[in-house]
N, C-alpha and C positions, 0 to 999 in steps of 0.2 A: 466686152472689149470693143472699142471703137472700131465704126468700119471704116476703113480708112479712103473707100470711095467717094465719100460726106463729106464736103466742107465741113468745119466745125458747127456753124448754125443750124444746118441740114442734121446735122448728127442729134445737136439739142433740140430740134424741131422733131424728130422721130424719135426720142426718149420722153420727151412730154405726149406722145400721143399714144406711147404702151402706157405710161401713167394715168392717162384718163380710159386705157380700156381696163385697169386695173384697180377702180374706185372702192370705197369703203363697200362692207357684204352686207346684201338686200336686208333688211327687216325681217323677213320670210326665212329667210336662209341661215340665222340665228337658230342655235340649237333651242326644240321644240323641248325639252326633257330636262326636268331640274339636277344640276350639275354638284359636282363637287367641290372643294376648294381646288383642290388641285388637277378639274379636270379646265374648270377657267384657268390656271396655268395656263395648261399647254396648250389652251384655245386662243391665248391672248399672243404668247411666244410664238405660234405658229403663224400668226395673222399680221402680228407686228415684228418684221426679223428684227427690226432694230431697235427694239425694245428688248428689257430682259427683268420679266414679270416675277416676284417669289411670291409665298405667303405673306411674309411681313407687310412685304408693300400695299397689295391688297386692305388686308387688315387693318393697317394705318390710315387707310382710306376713309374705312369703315370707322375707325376709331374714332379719327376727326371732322365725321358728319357728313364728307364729302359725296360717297355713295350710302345708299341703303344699306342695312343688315341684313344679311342671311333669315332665311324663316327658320323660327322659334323650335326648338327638338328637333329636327329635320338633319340627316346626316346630308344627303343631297338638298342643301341648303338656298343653294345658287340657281338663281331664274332668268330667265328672258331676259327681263326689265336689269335684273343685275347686271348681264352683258352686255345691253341697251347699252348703259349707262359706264361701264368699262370701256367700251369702244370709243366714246362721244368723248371720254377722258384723254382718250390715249390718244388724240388728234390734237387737242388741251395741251398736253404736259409737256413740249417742245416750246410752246410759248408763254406758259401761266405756271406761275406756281401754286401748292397746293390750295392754299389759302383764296387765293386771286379764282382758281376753278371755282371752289365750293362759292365763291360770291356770285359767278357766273350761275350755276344752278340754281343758285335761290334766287336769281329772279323769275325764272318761270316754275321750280317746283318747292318753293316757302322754306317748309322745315323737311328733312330729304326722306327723312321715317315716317313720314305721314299723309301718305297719298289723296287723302280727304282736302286737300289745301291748294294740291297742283292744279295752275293755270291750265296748262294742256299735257295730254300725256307724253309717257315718255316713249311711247311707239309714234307718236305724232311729232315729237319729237327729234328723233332718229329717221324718221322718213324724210323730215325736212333739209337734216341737216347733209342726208343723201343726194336731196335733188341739185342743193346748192353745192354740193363738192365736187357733181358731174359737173355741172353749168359751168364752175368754176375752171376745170381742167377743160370744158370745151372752149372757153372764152381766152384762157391762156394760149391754147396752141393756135386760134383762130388770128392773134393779134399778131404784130411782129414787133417785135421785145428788141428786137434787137438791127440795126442798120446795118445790114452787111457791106453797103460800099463804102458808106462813113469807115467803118471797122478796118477793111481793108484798108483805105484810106491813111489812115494814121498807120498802120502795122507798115507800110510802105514804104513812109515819111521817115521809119525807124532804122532803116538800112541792115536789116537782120538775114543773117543767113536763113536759106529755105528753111531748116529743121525747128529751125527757131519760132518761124514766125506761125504753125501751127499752135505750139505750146501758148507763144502770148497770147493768141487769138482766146484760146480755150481761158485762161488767167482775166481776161479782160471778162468774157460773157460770165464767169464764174463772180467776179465782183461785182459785176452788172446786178444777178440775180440774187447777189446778197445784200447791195443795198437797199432793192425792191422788199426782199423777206423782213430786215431790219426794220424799213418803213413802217410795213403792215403790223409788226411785233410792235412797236411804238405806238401807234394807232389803238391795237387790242387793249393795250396795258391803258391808255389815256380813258379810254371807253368806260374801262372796269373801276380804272379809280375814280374818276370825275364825275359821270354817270350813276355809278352804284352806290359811292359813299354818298353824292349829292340828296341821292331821293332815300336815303335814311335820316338827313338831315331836315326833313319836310318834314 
């Protein structure tokens, strides 16, 4: 619930700053112990509230190349590297679709079943894409996104009753941050198609 002591930009300046104390789980911090189908379930459901993980989806994953397969007879099938690589997805799947991810992977690990081919690992992998998710939420809260006297400014200009002019404030920073998200989603998708289809065409 908002506090309502916050200006509104105050308010979104100190929910960006729980968000980068609360970045993607260490490398380390991955379960050590090869897992089940369904205990990746509720390791993924527990980690991603806003996701809602089943077998299928998983498997479909697996089915269409995207992640690795389970090791061969093994009832605790599921490794490290398989959560690695569920996690690094699930950051993916708000902006890419399945297809557009698996294209993203195979540029650093070729054919996704055959570890003998990958560029770098997929712990090197994951650790990188940790440092740059921290940096990323340090660089965001560090910046100011947003002009609070401009903002005022115009909400002024608009002649709104007091109750009012908290709501638009919050309306304007929320469109704000959805144009910037849009940008960046447009950007990923030009990268993967222009970039990736290009150097298959070499």
């Amino acid at each position: 619930m908002k506090d309502t002591k916050l200006s509104t930009i105050e308010y979104i300046d100190k929910l960006a700053k729980e968000i980068s104390n609360n970045t993607i789980v260490g490398y380390e911090e991955l379960p050590k112990y090869d897992l089940f189908l369904s205990q990746v379930i509720d390791y993924l459901n527990d980690k991603f509230e806003e996701e809602d993980y089943t077998n299928n989806i998983v498997q479909n994953y697996i089915k269409n190349e995207v992640i690795s397969k389970p090791q061969d007879g093994k009832k605790r099938g599921y490794t490290k590297l398989h959560l690695a690589q569920l996690v690094l997805l699930s950051y993916m799947r708000p902006l890419l679709t399945t297809e557009e991810i698996k294209k993203v992977f195979t540029l650093a690990f070729n054919e996704i079943n055959d570890r003998s081919d990958d560029i770098i690992s997929w712990e090197m992998a994951y650790k990188m894409f940790s440092d740059i998710q921290k940096e990323s939420f340090q660089d965001f809260v560090s910046k100011q996104h947003f002009n609070d006297e401009k903002l005022k400014s115009m909400i002024k200009e608009m002649n709104l009753k007091e109750e009012e002019e908290s709501r638009i404030s919050e309306f304007l920073i929320v469109m704000t941050l959805i144009c910037q998200a849009s940008a960046i989603k447009k950007l990923v998708k030009r990268i993967v198609y222009e970039h990736i289809e290009g150097s298959k065409e070499e």
